[in-house]
Wavefront OBJ file of the C-alpha trace (Angstrom):
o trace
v -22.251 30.466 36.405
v -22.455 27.579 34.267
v -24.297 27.817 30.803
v -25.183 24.701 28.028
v -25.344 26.124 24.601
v -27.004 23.711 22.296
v -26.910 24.167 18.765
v -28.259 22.364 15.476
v -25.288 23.229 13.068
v -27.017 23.513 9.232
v -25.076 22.067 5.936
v -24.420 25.483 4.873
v -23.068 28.065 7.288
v -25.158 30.633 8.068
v -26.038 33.699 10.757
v -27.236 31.375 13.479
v -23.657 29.659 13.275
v -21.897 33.113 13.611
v -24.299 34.167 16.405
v -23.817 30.695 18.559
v -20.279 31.133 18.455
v -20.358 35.223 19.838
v -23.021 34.413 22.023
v -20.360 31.473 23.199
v -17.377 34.050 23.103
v -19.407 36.631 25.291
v -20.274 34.341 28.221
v -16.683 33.117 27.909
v -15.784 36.367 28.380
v -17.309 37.450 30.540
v -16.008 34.475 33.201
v -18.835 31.985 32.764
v -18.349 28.523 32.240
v -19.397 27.584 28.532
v -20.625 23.840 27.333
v -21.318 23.257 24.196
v -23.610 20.372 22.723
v -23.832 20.411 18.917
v -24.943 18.202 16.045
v -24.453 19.194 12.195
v -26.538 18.324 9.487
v -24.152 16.676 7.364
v -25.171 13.745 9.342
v -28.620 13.759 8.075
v -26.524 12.025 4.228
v -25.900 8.630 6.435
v -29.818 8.416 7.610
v -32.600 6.830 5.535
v -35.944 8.645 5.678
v -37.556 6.765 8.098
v -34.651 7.383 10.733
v -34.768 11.381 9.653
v -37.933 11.613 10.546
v -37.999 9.934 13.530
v -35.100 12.137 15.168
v -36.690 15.284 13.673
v -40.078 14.508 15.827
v -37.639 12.973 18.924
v -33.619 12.339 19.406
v -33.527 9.774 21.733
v -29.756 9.803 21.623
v -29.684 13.629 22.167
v -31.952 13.167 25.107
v -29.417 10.331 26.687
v -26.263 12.884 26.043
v -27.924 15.986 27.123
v -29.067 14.093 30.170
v -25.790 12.629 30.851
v -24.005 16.205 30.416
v -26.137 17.911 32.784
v -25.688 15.488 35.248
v -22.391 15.498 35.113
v -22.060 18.853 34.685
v -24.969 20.316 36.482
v -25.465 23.456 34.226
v -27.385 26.303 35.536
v -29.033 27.133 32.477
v -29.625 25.741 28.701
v -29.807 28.172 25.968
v -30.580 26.877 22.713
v -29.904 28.610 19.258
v -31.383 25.856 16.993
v -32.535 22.562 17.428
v -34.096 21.688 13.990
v -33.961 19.109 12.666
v -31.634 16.609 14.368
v -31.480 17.812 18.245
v -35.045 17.932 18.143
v -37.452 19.037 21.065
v -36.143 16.007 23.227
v -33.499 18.681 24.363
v -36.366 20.638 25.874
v -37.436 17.318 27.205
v -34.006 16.320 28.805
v -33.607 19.816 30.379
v -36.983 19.374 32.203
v -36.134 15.584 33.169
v -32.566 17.241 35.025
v -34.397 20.694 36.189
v -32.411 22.287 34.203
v -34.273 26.049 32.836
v -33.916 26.315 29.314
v -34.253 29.731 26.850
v -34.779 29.339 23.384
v -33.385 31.880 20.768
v -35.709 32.327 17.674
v -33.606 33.065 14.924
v -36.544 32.511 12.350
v -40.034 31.430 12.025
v -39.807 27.916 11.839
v -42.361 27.253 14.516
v -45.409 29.199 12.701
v -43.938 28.458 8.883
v -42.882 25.618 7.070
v -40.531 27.328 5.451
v -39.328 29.705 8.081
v -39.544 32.937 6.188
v -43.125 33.985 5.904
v -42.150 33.606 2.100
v -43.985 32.281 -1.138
v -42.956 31.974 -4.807
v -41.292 35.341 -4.140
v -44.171 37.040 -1.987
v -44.729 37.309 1.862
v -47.265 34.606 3.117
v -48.542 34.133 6.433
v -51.309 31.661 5.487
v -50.284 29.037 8.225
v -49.523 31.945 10.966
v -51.837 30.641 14.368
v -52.954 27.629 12.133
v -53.549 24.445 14.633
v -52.311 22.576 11.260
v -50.280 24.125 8.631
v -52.483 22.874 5.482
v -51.787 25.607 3.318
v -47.503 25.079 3.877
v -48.087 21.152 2.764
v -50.343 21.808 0.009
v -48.418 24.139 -1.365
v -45.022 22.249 -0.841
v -43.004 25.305 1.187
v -40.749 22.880 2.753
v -37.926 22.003 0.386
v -40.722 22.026 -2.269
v -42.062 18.761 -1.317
v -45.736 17.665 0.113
v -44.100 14.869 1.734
v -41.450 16.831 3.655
v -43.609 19.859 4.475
v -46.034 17.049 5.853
v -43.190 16.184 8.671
v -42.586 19.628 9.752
v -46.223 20.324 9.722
v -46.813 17.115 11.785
v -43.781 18.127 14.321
v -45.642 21.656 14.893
v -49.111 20.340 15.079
v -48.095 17.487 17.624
v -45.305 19.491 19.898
v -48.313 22.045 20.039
v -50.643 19.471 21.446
v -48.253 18.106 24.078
v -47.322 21.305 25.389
v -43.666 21.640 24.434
v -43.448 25.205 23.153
v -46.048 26.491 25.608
v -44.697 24.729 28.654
v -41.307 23.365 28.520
v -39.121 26.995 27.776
v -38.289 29.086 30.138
v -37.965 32.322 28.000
v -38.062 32.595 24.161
v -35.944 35.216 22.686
v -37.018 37.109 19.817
v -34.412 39.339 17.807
v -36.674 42.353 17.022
v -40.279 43.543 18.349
v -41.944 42.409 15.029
v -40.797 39.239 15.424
v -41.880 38.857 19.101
v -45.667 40.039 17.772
v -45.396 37.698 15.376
v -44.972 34.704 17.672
v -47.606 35.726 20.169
v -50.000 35.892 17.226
v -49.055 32.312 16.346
v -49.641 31.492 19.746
v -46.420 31.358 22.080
v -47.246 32.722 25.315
v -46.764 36.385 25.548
v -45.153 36.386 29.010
v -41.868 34.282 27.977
v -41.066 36.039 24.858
v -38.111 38.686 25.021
v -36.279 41.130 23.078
v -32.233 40.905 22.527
v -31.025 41.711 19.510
v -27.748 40.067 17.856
v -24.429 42.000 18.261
v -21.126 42.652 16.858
v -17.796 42.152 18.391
v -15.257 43.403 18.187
v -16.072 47.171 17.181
v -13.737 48.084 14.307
v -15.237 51.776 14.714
v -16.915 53.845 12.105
v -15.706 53.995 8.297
v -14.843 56.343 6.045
v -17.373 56.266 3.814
v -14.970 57.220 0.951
v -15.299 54.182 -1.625
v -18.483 56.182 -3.213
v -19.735 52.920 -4.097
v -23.406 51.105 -2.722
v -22.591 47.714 -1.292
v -24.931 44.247 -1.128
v -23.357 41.814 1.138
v -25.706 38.013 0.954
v -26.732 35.467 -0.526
v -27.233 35.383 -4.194
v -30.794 34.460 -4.622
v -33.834 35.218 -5.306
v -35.337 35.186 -1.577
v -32.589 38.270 -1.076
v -34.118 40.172 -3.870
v -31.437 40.082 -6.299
v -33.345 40.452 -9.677
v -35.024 43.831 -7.339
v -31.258 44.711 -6.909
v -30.106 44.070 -10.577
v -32.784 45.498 -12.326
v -32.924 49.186 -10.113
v -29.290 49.480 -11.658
v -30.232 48.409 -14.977
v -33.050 51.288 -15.068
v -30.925 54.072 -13.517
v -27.796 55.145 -15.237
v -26.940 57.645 -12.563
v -26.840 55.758 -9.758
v -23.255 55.265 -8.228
v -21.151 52.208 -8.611
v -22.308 48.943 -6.633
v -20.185 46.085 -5.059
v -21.477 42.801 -4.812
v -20.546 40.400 -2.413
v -21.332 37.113 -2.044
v -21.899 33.428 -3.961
v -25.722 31.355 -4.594
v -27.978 30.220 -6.656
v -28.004 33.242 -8.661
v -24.302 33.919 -9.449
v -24.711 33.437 -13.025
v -27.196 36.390 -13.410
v -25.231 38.299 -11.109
v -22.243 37.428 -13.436
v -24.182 38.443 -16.373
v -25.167 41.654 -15.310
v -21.777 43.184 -13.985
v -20.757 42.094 -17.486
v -23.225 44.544 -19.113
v -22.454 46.806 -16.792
v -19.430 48.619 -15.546
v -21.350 49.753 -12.788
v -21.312 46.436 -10.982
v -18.724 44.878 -10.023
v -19.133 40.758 -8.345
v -16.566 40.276 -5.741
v -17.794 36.882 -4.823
v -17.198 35.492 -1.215
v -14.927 37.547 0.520
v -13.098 37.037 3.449
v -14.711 38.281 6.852
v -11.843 40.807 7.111
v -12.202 42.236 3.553
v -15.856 42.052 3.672
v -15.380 44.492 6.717
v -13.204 46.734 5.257
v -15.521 47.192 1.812
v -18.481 48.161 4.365
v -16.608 50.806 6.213
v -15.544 52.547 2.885
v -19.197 52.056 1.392
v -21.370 54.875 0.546
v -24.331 53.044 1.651
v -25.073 49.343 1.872
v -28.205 48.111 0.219
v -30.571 45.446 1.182
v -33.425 44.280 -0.830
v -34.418 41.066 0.686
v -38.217 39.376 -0.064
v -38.948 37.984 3.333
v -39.055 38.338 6.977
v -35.664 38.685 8.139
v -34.497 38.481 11.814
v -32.465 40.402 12.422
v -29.604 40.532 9.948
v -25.943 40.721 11.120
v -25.164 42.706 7.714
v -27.319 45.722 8.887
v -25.337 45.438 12.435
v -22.187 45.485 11.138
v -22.858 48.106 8.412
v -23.872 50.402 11.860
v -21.608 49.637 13.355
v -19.299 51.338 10.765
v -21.195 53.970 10.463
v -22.743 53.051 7.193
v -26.568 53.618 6.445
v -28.979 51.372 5.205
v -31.441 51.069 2.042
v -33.608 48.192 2.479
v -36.937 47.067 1.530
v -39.476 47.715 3.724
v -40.841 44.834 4.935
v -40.461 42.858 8.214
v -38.846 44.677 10.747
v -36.791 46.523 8.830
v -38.895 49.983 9.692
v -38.194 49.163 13.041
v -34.106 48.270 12.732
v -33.877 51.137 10.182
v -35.350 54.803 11.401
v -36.398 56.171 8.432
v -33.895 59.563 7.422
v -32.176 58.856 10.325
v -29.783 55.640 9.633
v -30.780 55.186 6.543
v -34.099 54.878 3.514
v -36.775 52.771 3.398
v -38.304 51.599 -0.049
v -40.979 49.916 -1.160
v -40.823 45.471 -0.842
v -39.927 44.901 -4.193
v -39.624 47.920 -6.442
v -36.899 48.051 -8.424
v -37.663 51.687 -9.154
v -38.090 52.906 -5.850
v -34.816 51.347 -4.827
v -33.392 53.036 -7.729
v -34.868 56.430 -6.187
v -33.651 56.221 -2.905
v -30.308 55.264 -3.441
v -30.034 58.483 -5.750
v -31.191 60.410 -3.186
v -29.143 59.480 -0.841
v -26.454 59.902 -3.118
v -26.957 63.197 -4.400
v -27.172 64.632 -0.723
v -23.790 64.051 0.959
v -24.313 66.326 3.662
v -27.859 64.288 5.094
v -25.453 61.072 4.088
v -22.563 62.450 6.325
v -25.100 62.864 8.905
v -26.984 59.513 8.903
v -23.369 58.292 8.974
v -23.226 60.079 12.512
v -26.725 58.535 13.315
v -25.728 54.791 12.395
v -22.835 54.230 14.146
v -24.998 56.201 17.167
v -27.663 53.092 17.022
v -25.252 50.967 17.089
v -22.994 52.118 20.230
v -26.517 52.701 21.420
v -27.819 48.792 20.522
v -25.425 46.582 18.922
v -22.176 46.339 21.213
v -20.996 43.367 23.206
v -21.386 44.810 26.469
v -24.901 45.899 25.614
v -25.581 42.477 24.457
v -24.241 40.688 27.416
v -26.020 43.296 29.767
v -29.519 41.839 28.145
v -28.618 38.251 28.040
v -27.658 38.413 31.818
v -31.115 39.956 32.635
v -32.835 37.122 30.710
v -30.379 34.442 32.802
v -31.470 36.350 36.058
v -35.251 36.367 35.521
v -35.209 32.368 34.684
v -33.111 31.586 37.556
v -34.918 33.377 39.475
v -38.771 31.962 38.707
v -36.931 28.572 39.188
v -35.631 29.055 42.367
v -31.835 29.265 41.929
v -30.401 31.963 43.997
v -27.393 30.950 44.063
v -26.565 31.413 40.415
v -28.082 34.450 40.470
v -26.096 36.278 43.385
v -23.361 34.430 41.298
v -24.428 36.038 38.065
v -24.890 39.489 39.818
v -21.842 39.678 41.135
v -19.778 38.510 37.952
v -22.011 40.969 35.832
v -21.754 44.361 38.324
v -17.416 43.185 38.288
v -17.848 43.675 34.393
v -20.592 46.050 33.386
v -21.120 48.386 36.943
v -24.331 46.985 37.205
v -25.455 49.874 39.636
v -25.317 52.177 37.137
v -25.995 50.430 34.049
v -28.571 47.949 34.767
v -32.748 49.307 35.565
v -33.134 48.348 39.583
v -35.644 46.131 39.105
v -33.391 43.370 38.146
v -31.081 43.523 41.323
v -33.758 42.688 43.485
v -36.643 41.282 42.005
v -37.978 37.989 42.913
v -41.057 36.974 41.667
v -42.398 35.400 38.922
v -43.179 38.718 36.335
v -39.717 38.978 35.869
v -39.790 36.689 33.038
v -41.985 39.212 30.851
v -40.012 42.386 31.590
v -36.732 42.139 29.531
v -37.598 43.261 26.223
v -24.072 16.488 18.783
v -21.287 16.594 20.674
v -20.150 18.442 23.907
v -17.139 20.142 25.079
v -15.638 23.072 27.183
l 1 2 3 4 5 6 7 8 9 10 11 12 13 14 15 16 17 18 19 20 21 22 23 24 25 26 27 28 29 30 31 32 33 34 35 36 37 38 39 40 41 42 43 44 45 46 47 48 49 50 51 52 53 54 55 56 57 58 59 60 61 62 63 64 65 66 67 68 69 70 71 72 73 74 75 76 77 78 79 80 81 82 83 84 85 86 87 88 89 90 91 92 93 94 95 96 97 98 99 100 101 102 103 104 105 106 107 108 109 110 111 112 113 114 115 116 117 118 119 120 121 122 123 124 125 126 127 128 129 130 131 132 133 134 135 136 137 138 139 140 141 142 143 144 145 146 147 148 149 150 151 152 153 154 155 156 157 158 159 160 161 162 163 164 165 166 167 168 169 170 171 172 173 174 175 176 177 178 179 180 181 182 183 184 185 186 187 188 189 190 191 192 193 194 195 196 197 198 199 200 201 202 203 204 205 206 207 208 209 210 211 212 213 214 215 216 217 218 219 220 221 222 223 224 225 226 227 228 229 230 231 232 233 234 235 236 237 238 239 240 241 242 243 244 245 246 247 248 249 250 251 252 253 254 255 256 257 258 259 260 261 262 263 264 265 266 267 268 269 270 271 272 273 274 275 276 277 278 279 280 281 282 283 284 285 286 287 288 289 290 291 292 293 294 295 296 297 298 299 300 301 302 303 304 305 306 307 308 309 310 311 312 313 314 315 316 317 318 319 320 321 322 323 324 325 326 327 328 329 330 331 332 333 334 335 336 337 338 339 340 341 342 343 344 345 346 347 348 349 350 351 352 353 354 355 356 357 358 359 360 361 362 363 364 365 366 367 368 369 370 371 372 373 374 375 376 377 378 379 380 381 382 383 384 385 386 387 388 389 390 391 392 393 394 395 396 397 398 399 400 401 402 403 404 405 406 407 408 409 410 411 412 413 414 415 416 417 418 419 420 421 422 423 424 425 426 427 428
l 429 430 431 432 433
């Protein structure tokens, strides 16, 4: 089977980068023909505003490519991990022009928010959430902190809403967690195309040690991640155990500051991917204090996946990614205090830790592998091909997928012989080879 992955590269690398590129690995494989179509952001510094704008609402150049690549190459499916700003929703456009099913991953809000986080000055807001017209994101300035620019996205919403485009022209929209999926059918996505896959980590490096005796944070250094929650919960507690710090932002300085006050924390900037791995599977526990709705956060899968548990702040979906005394402690969105409380607790008790240990790396074998992954992302590929017609791909699919994963006994029945329409509800730049 042949599959398009299209994907909106941002200025600064991020999780959507990491999971196009595993999501491209996987298929690859896995024996399926990968094509790639990407644009990056950097090329938004030789566009005036006028032009930005323009290819942010419509890309008539990405809809000439992506036509052009999928006629040449006659893909069976498109699967899209970002298009904002500069592919824009002409992709959509171009796959329906060529007949061409497309599936949509939604790595963040950016369809209900201006912003994309649910977040404001430091707070969770879903004033704009099933808004025909996000008024409250413009007047308050939540994209990039200016009216003007939250105007545009609000305009690109409010008008792609009107013609249709979200509602009509993709196939399936794939949501990383449950919360998030509720989220989008209360701002109006219908509730029939939106799925559940989670991200995943590959390869397995198998379950830590645990032995550093230190907490970990692994992010971005800024406020949105809750820093000042993390810094001042070791501030207030002298007992808690030693904490590692890993990562670069806006707030490096005050990190800086603070592991100069105190010998407790140590700031190992950015770390290689390697290293970073190897500090998680000797951590303690790895702590996560972020403000907003996260998707679904590759730290917490790859902290499972060593077996290491998770403190984070309960908000989002965390209280559904995180079973509460079971892989790890919930605490409350912003208290520095309560952070400070449950990561002494978990401290204190290393027989429950040595046991959530067990429990984490048991979620992820359970969730979070490759072949897991792939198993979910081949279901979503059969229901679309299927409402669309295209049996061929999917006996093509099947038989690929039962060569690689025993599909007889791995997969539920229903998707080896299944036809109609309802499948679709049931699973929960440049080109090259």
């Amino acid at each position: 089977m042949k599959v398009l992955l299209v994907h909106n590269f941002y200025q600064q690398p991020g999780g959507e980068d990491v999971v196009f590129a595993d999501e491209a690995g996987l298929l690859a494989d896995h024996g399926h023909k990968v094509l790639r179509y990407t644009v990056h952001n950097d090329a938004i510094k030789q566009m005036n505003s006028f032009r930005l704008v323009g290819n942010t609402f419509w890309n008539r150049t990405v809809y000439t490519e992506l036509r052009a690549l999928m006629r040449r190459e006659r893909p069976d499916v498109m699967h899209c991990t970002n298009t904002f700003p500069l592919i824009s929703p002409a992709a959509y456009y171009a796959a329906r022009a060529e007949q061409v099913p497309v599936v949509q991953t939604l790595h963040n809000y950016r369809l209900l928010c201006l912003n994309a986080l649910f977040l404001r000055d430091g707070l969770v807001c879903e004033d704009c959430l099933g808004k025909r017209v996000a008024w409250p994101g413009v007047r308050h300035r939540c994209y990039r902190d200016s009216r003007a620019a939250s105007a545009v996205v609000a305009a690109l919403q409010s008008v792609h809403r009107v013609l249709g485009t979200w509602s009509r022209l993709v196939d399936v929209y794939v949501a990383l967690t449950e919360f998030a999926r509720q989220k989008f059918i209360n701002g109006g996505l219908p509730a029939h195309k939106l799925v559940v896959k989670p991200n995943f980590v590959s390869p397995d490096r198998g379950a830590g040690t645990g032995d550093g005796g230190y907490a970990l944070f692994v992010g971005r250094l800024s406020a949105q991640k809750g820093i000042e929650t993390l810094l001042s919960a070791w501030s207030s507690d002298a007992g808690l155990p030693p904490l590692r710090i890993v990562g670069d932002g806006e707030l490096a300085e005050k990190v800086r500051e603070a592991a100069s006050k105190n010998r407790r924390i140590e700031w190992l900037g950015q770390r290689p991917g390697g290293e970073v791995q190897y500090i998680m599977s000797r951590a303690a526990m790895l702590v996560f204090t972020s403000l907003s709705y996260e998707g679904l956060p590759k730290t917490i899968v790859e902290s499972f996946c060593h077996g290491t548990p998770v403190v984070a702040s309960s908000v989002g979906a965390m209280p559904e990614l995180i079973e509460e005394g079971r892989t790890g402690l919930l605490f409350e969105l912003g208290n520095a205090r309560a952070l400070a409380r449950a990561v002494a607790d978990l401290a204190a008790r290393p027989e429950r830790l040595a046991e959530m240990r067990r429990e984490a790396r048991a979620a992820f074998l359970a969730s979070y592998t490759a072949e897991r992954n792939y198993q979910l992302l081949a279901e979503i590929y059969v229901t679309v091909l299927r409402a669309r017609g295209n049996h061929a791909a999917v006996d093509e699919l099947l038989h690929n997928t039962q060569r690689h994963l025993c599909l007889s006994q791995s997969w539920p029945a229903r998707f080896l012989g299944r036809s109609s329409d309802d499948d679709i509800a049931q699973p929960r730049g440049r080109h090259s080879r």
